[in-house]
C-alpha positions as CSV (number, residue, x, y, z in Angstrom):
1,X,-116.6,12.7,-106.6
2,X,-116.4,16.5,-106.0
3,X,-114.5,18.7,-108.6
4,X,-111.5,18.9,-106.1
5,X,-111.2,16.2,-104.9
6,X,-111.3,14.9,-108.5
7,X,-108.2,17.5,-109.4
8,X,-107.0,16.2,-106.3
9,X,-107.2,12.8,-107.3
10,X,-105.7,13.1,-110.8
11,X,-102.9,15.5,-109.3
12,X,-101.7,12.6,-107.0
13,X,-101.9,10.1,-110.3
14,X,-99.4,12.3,-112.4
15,X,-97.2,12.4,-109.2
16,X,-97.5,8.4,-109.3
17,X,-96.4,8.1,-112.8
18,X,-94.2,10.9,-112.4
19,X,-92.4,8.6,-110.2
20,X,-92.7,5.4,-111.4
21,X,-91.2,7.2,-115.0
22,X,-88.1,8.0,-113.2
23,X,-88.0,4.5,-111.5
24,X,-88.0,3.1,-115.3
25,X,-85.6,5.6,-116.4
26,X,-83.4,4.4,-113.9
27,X,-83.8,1.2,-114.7
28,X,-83.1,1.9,-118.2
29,X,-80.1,3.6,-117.5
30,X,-78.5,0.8,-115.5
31,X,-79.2,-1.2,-118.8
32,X,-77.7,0.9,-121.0
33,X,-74.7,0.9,-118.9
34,X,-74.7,-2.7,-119.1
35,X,-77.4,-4.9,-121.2
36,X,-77.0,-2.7,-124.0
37,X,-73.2,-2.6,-123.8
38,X,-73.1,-6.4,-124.1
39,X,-75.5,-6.6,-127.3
40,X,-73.0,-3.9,-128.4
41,X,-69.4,-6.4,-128.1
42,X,-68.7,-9.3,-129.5
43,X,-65.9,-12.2,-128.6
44,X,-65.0,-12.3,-132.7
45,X,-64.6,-8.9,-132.8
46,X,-61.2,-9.0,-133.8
47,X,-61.3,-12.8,-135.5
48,X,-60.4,-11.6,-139.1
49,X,-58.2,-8.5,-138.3
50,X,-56.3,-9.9,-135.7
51,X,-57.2,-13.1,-135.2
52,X,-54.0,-14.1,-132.5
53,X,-54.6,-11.4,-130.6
54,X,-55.5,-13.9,-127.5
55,X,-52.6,-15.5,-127.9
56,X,-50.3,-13.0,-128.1
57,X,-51.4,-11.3,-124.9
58,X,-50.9,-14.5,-123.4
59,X,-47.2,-14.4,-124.5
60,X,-46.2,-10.7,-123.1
61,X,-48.4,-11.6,-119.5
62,X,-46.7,-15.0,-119.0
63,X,-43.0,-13.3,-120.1
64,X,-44.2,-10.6,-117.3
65,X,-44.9,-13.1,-115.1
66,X,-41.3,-14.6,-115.2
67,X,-39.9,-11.8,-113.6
68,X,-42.8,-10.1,-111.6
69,X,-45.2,-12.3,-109.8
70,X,-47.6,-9.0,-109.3
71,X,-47.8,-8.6,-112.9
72,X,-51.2,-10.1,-113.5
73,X,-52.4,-8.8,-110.4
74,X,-51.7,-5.5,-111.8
75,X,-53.0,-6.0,-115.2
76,X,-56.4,-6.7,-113.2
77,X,-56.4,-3.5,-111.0
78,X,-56.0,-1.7,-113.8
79,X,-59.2,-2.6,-115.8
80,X,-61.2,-2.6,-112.4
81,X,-60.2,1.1,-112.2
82,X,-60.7,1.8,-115.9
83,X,-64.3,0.4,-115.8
84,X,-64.9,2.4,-112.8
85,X,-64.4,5.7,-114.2
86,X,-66.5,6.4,-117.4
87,X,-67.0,2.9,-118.2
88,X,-64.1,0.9,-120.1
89,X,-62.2,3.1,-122.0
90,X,-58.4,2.9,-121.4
91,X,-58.8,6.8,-120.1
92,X,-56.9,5.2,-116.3
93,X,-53.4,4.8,-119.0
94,X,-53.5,8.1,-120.5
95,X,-50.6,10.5,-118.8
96,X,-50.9,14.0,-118.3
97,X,-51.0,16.3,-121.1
98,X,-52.6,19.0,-122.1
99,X,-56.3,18.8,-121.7
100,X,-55.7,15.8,-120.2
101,X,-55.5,16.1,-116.4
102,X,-54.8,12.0,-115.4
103,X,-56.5,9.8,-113.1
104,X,-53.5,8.4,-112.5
105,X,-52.7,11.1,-110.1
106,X,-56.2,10.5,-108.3
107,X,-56.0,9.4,-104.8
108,X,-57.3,5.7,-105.6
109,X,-54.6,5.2,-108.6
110,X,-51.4,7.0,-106.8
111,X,-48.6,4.3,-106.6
112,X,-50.4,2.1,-109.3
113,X,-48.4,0.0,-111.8
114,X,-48.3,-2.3,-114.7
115,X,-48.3,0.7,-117.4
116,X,-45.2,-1.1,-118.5
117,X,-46.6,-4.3,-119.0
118,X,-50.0,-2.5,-121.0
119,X,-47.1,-0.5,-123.0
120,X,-45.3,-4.2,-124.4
121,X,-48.6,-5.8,-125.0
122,X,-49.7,-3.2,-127.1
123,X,-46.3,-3.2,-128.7
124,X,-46.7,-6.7,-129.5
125,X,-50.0,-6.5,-131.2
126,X,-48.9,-3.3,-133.2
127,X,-46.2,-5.7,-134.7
128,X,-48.8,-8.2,-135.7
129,X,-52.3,-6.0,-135.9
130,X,-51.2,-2.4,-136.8
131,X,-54.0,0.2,-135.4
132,X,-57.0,-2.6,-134.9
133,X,-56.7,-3.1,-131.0
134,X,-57.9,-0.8,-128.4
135,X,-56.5,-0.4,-125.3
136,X,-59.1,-0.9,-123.8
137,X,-59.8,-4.3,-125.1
138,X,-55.9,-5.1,-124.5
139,X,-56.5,-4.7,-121.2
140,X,-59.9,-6.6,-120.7
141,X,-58.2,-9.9,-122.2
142,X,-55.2,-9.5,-120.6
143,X,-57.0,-9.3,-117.3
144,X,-58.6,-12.6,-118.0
145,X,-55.4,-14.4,-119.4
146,X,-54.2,-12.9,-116.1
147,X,-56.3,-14.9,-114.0
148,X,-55.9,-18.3,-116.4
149,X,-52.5,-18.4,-115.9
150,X,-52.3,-18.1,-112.1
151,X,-54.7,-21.0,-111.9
152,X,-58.4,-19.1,-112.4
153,X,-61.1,-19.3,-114.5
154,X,-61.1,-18.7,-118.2
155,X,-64.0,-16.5,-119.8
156,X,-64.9,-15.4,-123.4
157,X,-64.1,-11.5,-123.4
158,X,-66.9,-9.3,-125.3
159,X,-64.9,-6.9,-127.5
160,X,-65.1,-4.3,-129.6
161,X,-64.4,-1.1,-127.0
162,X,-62.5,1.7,-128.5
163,X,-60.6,4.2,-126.6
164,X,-60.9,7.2,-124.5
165,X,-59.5,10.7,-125.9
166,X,-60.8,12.4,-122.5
167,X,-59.2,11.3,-118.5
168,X,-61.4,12.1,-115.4
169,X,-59.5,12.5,-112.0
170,X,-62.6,13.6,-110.3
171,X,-64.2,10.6,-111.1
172,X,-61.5,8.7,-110.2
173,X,-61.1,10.7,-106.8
174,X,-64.6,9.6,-106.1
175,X,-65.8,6.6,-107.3
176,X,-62.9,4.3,-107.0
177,X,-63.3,1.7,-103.8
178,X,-61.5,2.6,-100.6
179,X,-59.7,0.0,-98.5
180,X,-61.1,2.0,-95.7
181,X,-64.6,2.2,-96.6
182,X,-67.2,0.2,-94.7
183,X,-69.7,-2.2,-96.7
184,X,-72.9,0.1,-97.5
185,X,-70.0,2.5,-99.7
186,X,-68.7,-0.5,-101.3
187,X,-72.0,-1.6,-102.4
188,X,-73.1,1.8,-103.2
189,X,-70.0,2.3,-105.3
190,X,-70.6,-1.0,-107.1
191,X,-74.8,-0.5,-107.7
192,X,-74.2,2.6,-109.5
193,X,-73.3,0.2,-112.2
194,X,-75.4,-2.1,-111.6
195,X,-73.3,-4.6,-109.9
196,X,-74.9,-6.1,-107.0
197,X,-73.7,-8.0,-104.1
198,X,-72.6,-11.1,-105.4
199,X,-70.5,-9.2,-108.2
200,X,-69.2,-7.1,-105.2
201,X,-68.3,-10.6,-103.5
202,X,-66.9,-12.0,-106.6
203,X,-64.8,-9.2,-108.2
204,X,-63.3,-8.8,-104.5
205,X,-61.8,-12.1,-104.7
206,X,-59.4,-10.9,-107.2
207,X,-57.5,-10.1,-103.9
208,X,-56.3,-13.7,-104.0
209,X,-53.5,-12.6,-106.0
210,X,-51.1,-9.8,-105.6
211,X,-49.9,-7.6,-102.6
212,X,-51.1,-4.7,-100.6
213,X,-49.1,-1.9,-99.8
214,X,-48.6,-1.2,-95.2
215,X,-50.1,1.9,-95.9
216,X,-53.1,1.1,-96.7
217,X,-54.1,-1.3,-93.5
218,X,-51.5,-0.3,-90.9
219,X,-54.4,1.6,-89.3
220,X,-55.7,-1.7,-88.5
221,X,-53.4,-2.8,-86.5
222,X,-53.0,-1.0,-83.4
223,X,-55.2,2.6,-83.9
224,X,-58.7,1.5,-86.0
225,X,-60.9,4.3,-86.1
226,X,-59.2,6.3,-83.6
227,X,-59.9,4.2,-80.8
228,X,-56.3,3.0,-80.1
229,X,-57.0,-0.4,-80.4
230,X,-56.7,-2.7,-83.2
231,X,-59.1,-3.4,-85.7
232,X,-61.5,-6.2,-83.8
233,X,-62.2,-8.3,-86.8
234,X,-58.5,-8.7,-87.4
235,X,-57.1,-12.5,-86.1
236,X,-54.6,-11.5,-83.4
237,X,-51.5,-13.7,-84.5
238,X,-52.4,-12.7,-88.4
239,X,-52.3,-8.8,-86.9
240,X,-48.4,-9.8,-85.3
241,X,-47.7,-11.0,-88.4
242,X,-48.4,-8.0,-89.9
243,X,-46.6,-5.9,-87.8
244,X,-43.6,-7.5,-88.4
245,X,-43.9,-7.3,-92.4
246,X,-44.8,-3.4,-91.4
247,X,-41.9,-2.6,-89.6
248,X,-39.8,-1.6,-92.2
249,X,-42.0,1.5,-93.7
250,X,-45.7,2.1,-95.0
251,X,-44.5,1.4,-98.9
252,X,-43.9,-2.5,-98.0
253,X,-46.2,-5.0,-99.2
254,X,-47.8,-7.8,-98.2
255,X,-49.6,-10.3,-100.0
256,X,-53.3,-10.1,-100.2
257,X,-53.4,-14.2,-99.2
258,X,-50.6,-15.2,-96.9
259,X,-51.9,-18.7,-97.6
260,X,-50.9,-19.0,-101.7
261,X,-50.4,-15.4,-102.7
262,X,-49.7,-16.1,-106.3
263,X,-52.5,-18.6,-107.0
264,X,-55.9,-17.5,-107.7
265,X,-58.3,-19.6,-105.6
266,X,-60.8,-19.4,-103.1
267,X,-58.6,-18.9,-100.1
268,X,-59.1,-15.3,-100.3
269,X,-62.7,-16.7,-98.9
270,X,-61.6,-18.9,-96.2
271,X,-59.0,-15.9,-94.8
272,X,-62.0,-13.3,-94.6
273,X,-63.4,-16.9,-92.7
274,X,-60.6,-16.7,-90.8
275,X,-60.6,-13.1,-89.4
276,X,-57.3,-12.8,-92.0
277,X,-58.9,-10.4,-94.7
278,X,-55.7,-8.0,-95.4
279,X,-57.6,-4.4,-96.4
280,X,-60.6,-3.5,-94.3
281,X,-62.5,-3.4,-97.1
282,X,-62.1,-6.8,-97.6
283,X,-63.5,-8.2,-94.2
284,X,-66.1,-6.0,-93.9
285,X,-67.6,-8.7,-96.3
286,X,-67.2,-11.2,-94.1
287,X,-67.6,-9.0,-90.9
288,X,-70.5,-6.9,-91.4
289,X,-73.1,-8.2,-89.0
290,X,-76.0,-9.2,-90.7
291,X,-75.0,-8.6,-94.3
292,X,-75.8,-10.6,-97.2
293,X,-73.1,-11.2,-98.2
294,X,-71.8,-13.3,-95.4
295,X,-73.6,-15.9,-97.0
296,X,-71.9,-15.3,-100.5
297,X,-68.6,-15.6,-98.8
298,X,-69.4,-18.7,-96.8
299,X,-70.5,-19.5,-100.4
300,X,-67.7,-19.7,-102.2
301,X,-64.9,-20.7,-99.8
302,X,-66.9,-23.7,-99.5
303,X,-66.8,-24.0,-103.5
304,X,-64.1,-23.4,-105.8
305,X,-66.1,-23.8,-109.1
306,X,-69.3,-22.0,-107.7
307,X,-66.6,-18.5,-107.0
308,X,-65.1,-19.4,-110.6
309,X,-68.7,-19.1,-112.1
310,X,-69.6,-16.5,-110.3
311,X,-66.0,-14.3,-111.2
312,X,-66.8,-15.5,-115.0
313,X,-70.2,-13.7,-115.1
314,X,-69.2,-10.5,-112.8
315,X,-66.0,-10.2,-115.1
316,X,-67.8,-9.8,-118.3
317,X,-70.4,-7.6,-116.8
318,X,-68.0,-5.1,-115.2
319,X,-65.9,-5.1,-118.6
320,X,-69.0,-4.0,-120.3
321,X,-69.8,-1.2,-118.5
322,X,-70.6,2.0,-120.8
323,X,-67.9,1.0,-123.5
324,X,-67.3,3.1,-126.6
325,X,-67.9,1.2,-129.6
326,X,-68.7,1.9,-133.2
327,X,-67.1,5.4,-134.3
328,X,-66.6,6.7,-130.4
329,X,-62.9,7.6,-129.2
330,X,-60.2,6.3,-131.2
331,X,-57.9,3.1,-131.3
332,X,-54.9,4.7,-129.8
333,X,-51.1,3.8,-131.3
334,X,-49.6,4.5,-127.4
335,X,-52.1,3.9,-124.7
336,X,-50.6,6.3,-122.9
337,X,-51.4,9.3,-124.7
338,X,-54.5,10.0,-127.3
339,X,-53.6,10.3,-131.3
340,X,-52.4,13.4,-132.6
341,X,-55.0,15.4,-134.5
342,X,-55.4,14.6,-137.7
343,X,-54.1,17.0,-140.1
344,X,-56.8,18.3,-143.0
345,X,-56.5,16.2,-146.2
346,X,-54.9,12.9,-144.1
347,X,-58.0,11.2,-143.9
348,X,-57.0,7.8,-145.0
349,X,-54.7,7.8,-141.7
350,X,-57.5,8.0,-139.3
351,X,-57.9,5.8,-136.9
352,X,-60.8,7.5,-134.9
């Protein structure tokens, strides 16, 4: 071998591990964000300095629940779109302030609710565990008691996340799903995580529960994409339906499954079957020529306890997304707003 062709050689070998090192970086990152995360939480977290805590979120969801079928539906949105944004922190409850600019007023979180029902849960595990809980951690169980008590799965929640002291509206603004995006976003959006397709699958079927406000699937119906016809993969009588729940203004709702809209099942599956997925986003798993995961949806309308399984694992692994544990954030006393500053010479009343 000549003496450049040999610095030739070794120059196209650095370049080689040069990018295989940023493969395994990237690799490592997505573990951080969740393998490491989980070796990080623990389900008895909480067992000696709070040990009812379970059972007390029960309580406040199924008292919401008496008077606002959506409540559990909104508990879940809103620990979706706090994982989404800097990992699970509670920073999607905190209003604005100053320094705080909220991602509550980002475009994905504008209209969303349930800040009342986070606000008595965390009033009811004050009483009984004063500054242990996150709110973070309030809302991952109460997501999950959520789901057991309109008929879903029950999972053991990892905990030990504390809270954010920072918001991030940009991040919100940009990496919160769309109901208008098509499938390669949504699995874009979810693989910066590390969540593949079947978690993508899976965590949609949350949409078995709860309602959907006109505005965001009226385009559907009669002008999709500008073409001034309605959306194709939209059943025609489903579409009428629609229209006639639509009539009234863009800020009615519907309910996600017109079949049992207060149960969590699988019929979320066998609507996007059944050209009857509400949101775009929704059907274009079901739609999407040629995607896998048509077969994950065919999947799991066929099998109640294989979607159950499947929620169970994707749950945990989206609710351990880049938490802050150990001496990170804070426990906050309102989870809308971070502690005050601790004055010098209070440090006994710390709870950062």
């Amino acid at each position: 071998m000549t003496m450049r062709n040999s610095h030739s050689h070794l120059n196209k070998m650095k370049m080689a591990s040069s990018k295989f090192g940023v493969v395994l970086a990237l690799f490592w990152l997505v573990g951080l964000m969740v393998g490491g995360s989980l070796a990080q939480l623990n389900p008895s977290f909480y067992a000696k300095t709070c040990p009812n805590l379970p059972k007390i979120v029960n309580g406040v969801v199924a008292q919401a629940l008496r008077t606002d079928a959506r409540a559990g539906a909104k508990l879940i949105r809103l620990h979706f779109h706090d994982c989404f944004v800097d990992g699970c922190d509670a920073s999607v409850l905190l209003e604005n302030a100053p320094g705080i600019d909220s991602e509550l007023d980002a475009p994905g979180n504008q209209g969303i609710q349930g800040l009342n029902i986070v606000d008595d849960i965390k009033s009811a595990v004050e009483k009984a565990c004063p500054r242990t809980v996150s709110c973070a951690d309030i809302l991952a169980i109460a997501s999950k008691e959520s789901v057991v008590l309109a008929g879903g799965p029950s999972w053991v929640v990892p905990l030990g996340r504390r809270d954010s002291r920072t918001a991030n509206r940009e991040g919100a603004s940009n990496n919160l799903a769309s109901p208008f995006e098509d499938l390669d976003t949504l699995k874009a959006k979810f693989g910066v995580f590390g969540l593949d397709s079947t978690d993508l699958v899976a965590l949609s079927g949350a949409h078995t529960f709860g309602r959907s406000r006109c505005a965001f699937f009226s385009h559907r119906l009669a002008n999709f994409n500008g073409t001034n016809t309605p959306d194709p993969t939209l059943d025609p009588a489903y579409r009428e339906q629609l229209r006639g729940i639509c009539s009234s203004g863009s800020e009615t709702r519907a309910n996600f499954d017109p079949t049992t809209p207060d149960k969590f099942d699988k019929n979320y599956y066998s609507n996007l079957q059944g050209l009857r997925g509400l949101l775009q986003s929704d059907q274009e798993l079901f739609s999407t020529r040629g995607a896998d995961t048509v077969a994950i949806v065919n999947r799991f309308a066929k099998s109640q306890g294989q979607f159950f399984k499947s929620f169970r694992a994707s749950m945990i692994k989206m609710g351990n997304i880049t938490p802050l544990t150990g001496t990170k954030g804070e426990i906050r006393l309102n989870c809308r707003r971070v502690n005050p500053t601790r004055p010098r010479g209070d440090e006994g009343h710390d709870v950062m």
